[in-house]
C-alpha positions, -999 to +999 in steps of 0.1 A: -131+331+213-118+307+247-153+304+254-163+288+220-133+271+216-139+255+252-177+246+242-169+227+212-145+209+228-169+181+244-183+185+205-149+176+192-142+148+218-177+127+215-181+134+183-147+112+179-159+089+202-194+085+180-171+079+149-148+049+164-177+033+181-194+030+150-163+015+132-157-011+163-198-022+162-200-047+134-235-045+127-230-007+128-205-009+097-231-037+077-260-014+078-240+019+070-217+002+048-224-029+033-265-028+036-264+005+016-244-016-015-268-046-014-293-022-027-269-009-047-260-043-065-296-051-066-309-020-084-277-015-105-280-049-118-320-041-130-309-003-139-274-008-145-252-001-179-257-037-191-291-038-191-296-036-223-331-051-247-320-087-257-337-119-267-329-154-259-335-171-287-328-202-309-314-198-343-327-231-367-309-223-400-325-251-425-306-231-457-277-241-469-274-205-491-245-185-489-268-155-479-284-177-448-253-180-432-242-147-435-274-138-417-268-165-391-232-154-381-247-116-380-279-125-359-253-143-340-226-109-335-254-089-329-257-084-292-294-081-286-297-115-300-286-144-271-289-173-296-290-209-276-263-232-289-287-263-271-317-261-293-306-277-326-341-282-337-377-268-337-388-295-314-361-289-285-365-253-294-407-251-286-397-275-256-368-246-242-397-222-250-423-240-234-402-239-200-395-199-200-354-206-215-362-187-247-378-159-255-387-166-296-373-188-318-357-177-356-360-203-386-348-197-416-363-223-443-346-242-468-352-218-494-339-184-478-317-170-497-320-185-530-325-164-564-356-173-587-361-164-622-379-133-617-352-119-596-314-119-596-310-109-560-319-134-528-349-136-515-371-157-484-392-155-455-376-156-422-403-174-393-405-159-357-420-187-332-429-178-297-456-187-274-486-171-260-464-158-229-441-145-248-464-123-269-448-087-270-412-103-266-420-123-302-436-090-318-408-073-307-384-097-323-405-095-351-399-060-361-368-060-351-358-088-380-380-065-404-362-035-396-330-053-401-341-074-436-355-034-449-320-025-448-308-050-468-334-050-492-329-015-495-293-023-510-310-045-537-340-027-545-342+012-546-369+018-527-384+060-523-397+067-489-418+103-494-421+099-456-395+096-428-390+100-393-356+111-374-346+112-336-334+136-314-314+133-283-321+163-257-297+151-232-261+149-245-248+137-207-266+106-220-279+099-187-291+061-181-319+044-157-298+036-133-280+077-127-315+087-121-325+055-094-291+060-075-304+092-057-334+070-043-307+046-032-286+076-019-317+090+003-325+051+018-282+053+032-294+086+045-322+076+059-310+045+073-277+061+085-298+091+101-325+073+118-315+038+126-281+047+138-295+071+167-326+047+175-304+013+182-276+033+200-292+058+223-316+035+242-287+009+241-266+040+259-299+046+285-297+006+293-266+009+303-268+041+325-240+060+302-264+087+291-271+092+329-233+096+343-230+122+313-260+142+324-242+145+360-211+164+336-211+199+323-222+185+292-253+203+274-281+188+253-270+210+223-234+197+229-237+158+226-263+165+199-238+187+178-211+155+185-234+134+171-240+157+137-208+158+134-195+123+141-227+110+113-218+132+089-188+125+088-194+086+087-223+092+065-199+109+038-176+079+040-206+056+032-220+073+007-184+075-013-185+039-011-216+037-028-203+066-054-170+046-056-186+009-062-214+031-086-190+049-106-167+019-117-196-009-118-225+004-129-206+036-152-227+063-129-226+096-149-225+130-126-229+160-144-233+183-118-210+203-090-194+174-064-186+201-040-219+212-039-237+179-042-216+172-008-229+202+007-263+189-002-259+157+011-247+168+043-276+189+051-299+158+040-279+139+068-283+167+095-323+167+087-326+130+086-304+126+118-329+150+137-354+127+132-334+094+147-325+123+179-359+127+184-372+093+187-339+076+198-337+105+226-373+104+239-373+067+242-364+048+273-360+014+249-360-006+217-397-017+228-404+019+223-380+032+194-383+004+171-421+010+162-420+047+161-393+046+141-407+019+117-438+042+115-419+074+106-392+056+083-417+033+058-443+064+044-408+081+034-391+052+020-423+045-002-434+083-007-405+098-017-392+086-044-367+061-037-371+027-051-399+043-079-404+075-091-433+098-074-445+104-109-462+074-109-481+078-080-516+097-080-515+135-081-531+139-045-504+114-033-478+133-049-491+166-035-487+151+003-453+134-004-442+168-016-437+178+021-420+148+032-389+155+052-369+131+027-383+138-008-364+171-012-331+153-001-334+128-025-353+157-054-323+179-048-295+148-051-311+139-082-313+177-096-277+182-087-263+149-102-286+142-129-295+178-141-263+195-132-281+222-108-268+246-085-275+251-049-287+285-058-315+265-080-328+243-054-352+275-032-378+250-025-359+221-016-333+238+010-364+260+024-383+231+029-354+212+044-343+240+066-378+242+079-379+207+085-345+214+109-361+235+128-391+215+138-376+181+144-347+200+166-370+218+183-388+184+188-353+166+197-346+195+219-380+190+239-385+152+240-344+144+243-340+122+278-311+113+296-324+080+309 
């Protein structure tokens, strides 16, 4: 038991060491911190919880019916409608149009609303303009208007419908776009955290001869790599409940599965990741030498493995070869846990992939690590 206790202790001590000299190196704490939320920001606002379908559009009410403006004040309340108070008028309309400000423009003639002779109830044509550009976006619009004027005619004229369609939600977490993006976004803090962080420091630490004065010391290979597992995981997590924190109460981030074990998960996809930055930050003599290799190994991951697009998209051979990735079942798992609410006990391939992973990029670490 002294013996243990008295090999981790050069674990316990650079390990602490690891953790305040990332927290004292400013351009450590923007691209573990801040660099990670940038993303964040960026992809929350295209995936985010208020990105819902709207139209920018101009609303041209020519009626003076009591029915027209009770459409106009309810296109206007409606929120997928973003009416433009500027265009007054079909011309400045087609000219906001013509310059990409509006998506379609609504008039409403003269004679909406009005009753005829024929008919006791209201009746018109509403006109959807839009320009070539904006195509789908008009046609869109378009039936969005019908589907809106068929209720209403419904309440005036019975109308039988033999036919009918009804929908179904499967997924009653109600998870949106951006739950399912943020475990790409987790697996680019990993990977930046796990392979950058290693890569700038360690040839940094050669330069200045500190890596040689340790190797003079008892201190083992297995011992300053342990520190530094320790000290980035325990950085990492700090990061990446930032990015939970700022996702949670920003973009309303829905987790529906375990958090213990989803931390468990994530700190084994830090250990794997972080073997990688050993290997290349410890067999390099300098940043000539790291920053290429690790630019090779980091880019195929960040674009293969699901983290700014889905790997569904990709073609099936191309999906087959990302499959054995070092990062894709990191960020697979994160997104099973979170979004699908699985257990660790679910996720046999990804751990045994991972785990194999660890074994060859220590081994790797172990064989190319140099002290100067």
């Amino acid at each position: 038991m002294n013996a243990i206790k008295k090999a981790m202790m050069p674990v316990q001590v650079f390990g602490k060491i690891a953790i305040k000299r990332a927290f004292r190196d400013k351009m450590a704490i923007f691209f573990i911190f801040l660099f990670p939320l940038i993303f964040l920001f960026v992809f929350g606002g295209i995936f985010g919880k208020d990105n819902d379908v709207s139209f920018r559009i101009a609303l041209i009410n020519q009626s003076d019916t009591a029915f027209a403006k009770q459409l106009e004040q309810q296109i206007r309340d409606e929120k997928v409608f973003k009416v433009s108070e500027s265009a007054t008028s079909v011309d400045k309309a087609n000219e906001q149009m013509n310059r990409g400000q509006l998506d379609a423009t609504i008039v409403l003639p003269d004679s909406f609303g009005q009753t005829t002779d024929s008919h006791s109830y209201p009746s018109g044509e509403a006109k959807v303009i839009y320009t070539q550009n904006n195509q789908q976006a008009g046609q869109t619009l378009t039936s969005v208007l019908q589907e809106q004027f068929n209720q209403i005619n419904a309440k005036f004229v019975k109308i039988e419908t033999p036919f009918s369609v009804s929908g179904e939600q499967t997924n009653n977490k109600s998870l949106s776009q951006f739950d399912y993006v943020f475990a790409g976004l987790l697996g680019f803090s990993i990977i930046g955290m796990g392979i950058f962080g290693p890569v700038n420091v360690f040839p940094e630490l050669k330069k200045q001869g500190i890596l040689r004065r340790l190797h003079t010391t008892p201190l083992r290979v297995w011992q300053y790599f342990l520190a530094n597992v320790y000290s980035q995981a325990v950085v990492g997590l700090l990061s990446i409940a930032v990015m939970f924190l700022v996702a949670i109460t920003v973009f309303n981030l829905n987790v529906v599965g375990n958090w213990i074990e989803l931390a468990i998960f994530i700190v084994l996809g830090i250990v794997l990741i972080l073997g990688i930055g050993l290997a290349i930050g410890g067999w390099a003599k300098n940043e000539r030498q790291a920053a290429p290799l690790s630019n090779i190994v980091v880019f195929p991951m960040l674009f293969l493995s699901g983290t700014f697009f889905p790997r569904f998209v990709m073609p099936t051979w191309l999906q087959n070869v990302s499959n054995f990735l070092p990062l894709t079942p990191v960020i697979d798992g994160i997104r099973l846990i979170a979004t699908e609410g699985k257990h660790l006990v679910d996720l046999g391939p990804q751990l045994g992939l991972m785990f194999g992973w660890m074994i060859i990029i220590y081994i790797i670490a172990f064989r190319v690590f140099r002290w100067e």
